[in-house]
C-alpha positions as CSV (number, residue, x, y, z in Angstrom):
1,X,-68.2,77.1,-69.4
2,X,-69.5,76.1,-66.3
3,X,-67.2,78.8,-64.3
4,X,-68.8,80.9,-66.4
5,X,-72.3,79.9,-65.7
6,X,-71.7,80.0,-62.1
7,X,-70.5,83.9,-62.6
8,X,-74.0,84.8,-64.3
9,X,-75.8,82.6,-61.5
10,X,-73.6,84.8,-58.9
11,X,-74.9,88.2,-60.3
12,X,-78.3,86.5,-61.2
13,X,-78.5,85.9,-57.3
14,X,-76.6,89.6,-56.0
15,X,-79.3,91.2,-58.5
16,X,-82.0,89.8,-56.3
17,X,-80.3,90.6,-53.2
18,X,-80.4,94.0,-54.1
19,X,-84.4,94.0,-55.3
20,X,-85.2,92.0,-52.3
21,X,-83.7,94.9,-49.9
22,X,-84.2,98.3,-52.0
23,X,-87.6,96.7,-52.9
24,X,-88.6,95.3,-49.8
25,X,-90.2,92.8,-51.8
26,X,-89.0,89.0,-49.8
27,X,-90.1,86.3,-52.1
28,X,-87.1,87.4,-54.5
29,X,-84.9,85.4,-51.6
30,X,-85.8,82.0,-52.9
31,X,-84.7,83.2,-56.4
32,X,-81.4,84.4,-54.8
33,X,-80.7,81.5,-52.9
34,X,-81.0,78.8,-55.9
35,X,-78.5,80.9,-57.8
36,X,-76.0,80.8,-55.0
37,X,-76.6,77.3,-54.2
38,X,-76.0,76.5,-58.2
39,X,-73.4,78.8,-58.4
40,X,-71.5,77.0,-55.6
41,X,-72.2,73.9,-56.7
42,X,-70.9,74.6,-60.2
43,X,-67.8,76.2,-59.0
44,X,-66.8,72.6,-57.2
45,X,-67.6,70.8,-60.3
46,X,-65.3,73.1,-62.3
47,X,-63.0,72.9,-60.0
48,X,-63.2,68.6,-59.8
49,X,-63.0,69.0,-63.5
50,X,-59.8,70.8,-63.7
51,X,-58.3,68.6,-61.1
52,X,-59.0,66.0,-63.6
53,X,-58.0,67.6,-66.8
54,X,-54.5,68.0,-65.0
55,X,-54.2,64.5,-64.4
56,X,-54.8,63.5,-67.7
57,X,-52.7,65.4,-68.9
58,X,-49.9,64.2,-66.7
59,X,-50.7,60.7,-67.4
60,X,-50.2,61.4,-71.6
61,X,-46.1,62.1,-71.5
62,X,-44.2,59.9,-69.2
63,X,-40.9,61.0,-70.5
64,X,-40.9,64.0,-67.8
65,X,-41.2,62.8,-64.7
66,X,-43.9,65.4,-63.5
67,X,-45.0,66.5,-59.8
68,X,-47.6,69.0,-59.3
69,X,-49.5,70.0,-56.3
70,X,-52.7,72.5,-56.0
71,X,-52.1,75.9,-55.7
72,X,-53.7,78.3,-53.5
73,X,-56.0,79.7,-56.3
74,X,-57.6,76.2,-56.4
75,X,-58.3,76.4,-52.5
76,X,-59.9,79.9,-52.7
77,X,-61.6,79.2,-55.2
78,X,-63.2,75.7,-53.3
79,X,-63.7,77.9,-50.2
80,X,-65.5,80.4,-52.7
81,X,-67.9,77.6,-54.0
82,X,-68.4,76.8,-50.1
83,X,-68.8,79.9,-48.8
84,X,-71.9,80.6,-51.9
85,X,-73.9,77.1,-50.6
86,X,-73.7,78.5,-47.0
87,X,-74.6,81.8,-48.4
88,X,-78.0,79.9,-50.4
89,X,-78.5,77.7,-47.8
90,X,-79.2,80.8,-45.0
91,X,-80.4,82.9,-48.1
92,X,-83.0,79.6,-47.7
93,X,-84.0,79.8,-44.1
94,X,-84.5,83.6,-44.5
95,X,-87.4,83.3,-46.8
96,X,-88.6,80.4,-45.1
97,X,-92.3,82.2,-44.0
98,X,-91.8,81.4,-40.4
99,X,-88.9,81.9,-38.3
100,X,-87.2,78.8,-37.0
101,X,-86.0,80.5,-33.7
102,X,-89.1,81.5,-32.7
103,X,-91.1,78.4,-33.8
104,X,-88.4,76.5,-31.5
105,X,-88.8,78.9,-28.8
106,X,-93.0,78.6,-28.8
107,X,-92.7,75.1,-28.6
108,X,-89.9,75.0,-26.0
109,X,-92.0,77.1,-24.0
110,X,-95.3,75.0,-24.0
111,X,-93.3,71.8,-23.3
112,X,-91.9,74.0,-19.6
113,X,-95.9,74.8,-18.8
């Protein structure tokens, strides 16, 4: 469920992405942002949550001595969930109504004169 959640959050966020630029309309950034930071964010808990429905389940038969190690599905899928909170969190700074780099720059400037 929460995989699933994280999917409509991931189009809920591409959909403003696309508004934002056809549109040329900016404040649908924040809007896109939160969905990509939730998304990612929900993508790690399902992922923390299947790491421990494995274990659990491991732990209920001890007649077969088991050994399992995660696949490479699992760490795409945690790169996935990373790579959506970088995506939100610069998503963030570009609707931020000032730009940092100049901002820095001004004050860099004054501080030389």
């Amino acid at each position: 469920m929460l995989a699933v959640f994280g999917l409509f959050l991931m189009v809920m966020g591409s959909v403003c992405i696309t508004m934002s630029l056809t549109k040329g309309v900016p404040f649908l950034l924040k809007p896109a942002a939160v969905c990509f930071l939730v998304s990612g964010v929900l993508i790690l808990v399902s992922i923390i949550v299947f790491h421990l429905s494995v274990l659990s389940l491991l732990a209920t038969d001890h007649a077969i001595p088991l050994h399992y190690e995660l696949s490479w599905s699992v760490a795409c899928v945690g790169s996935a969930g990373a790579i959506l909170i970088l995506g939100g969190v610069l998503f963030l700074l570009l609707s931020l109504p000032f730009n940092l780099l100049e901002k820095c720059a001004a004050q860099h400037r004054n501080s030389n004169t």
